[in-house]
N, C-alpha and C positions, 0 to 999 in steps of 0.2 A: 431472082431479083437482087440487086445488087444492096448491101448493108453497107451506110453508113452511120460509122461510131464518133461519138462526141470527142472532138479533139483531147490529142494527149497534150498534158499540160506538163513542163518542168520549170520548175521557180528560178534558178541556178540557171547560168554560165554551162553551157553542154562541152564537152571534147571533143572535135572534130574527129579525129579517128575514131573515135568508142560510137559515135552517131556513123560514122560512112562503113563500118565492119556492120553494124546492127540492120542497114538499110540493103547492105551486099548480102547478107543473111537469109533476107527474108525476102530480095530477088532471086536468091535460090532456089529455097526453100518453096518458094509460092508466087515466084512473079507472074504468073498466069493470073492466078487471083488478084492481082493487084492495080485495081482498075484505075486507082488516081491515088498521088499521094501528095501533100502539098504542106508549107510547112513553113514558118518563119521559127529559125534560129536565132539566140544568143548562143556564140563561140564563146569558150575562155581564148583570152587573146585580143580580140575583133573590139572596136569603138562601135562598132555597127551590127545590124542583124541581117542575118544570109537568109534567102527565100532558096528553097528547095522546091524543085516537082517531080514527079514519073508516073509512067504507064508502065504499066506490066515489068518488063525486065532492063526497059529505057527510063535513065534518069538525066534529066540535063546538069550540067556544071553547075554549082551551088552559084547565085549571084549576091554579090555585097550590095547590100541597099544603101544609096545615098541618103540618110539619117541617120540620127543619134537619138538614145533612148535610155534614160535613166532605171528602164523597165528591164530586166535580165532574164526576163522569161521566156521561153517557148513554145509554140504547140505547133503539132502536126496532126494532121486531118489523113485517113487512112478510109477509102473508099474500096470496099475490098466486095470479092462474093465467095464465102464459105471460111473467112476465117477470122475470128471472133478476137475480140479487143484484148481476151487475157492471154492470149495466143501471142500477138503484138507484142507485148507489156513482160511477158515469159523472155521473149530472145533476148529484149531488152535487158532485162533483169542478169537473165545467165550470161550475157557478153561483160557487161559489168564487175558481175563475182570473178567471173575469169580474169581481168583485168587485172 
């Protein structure tokens, strides 16, 4: 049965690189598991917020949303089967310290 976990939230402006290594990551790692992924970004950079989707080991082109948002925040939504939110949060984490 497929789990899904409560959107990841970031408050902050993301870096596109540090989010497309963390999401190439975990297409590696586990894109089989990776039954939906879907996601409104704040880039540092960007007036606008970028919408993200994928399946499994397909993700399409980030797209620039026509609006403006004084809101800087993020979440992405992570529909997975067998692999657990601190698992997520982990690669995250370790691409970051790497950085």
């Amino acid at each position: 049965m497929p789990a899904s976990a409560d959107p990841l939230t970031f408050d902050q402006a993301l870096d596109w690189m540090a989010v497309n290594d963390w999401l190439g990551e975990l297409r590696h790692l586990r894109g089989e598991h990776l039954l939906r992924v879907k996601g409104i970004l704040h880039l540092a950079g960007e007036d606008a917020p970028v919408a993200i989707h994928g399946v499994h080991h397909v993700f399409h082109p980030p797209v620039l949303l026509n609006t403006r948002s004084d809101d800087r925040g993020s979440r992405i939504v992570f529909i997975t089967r067998g692999i657990a939110r601190d698992e997520v949060l982990a690669l995250w984490q370790a691409g970051r310290a790497a950085a």
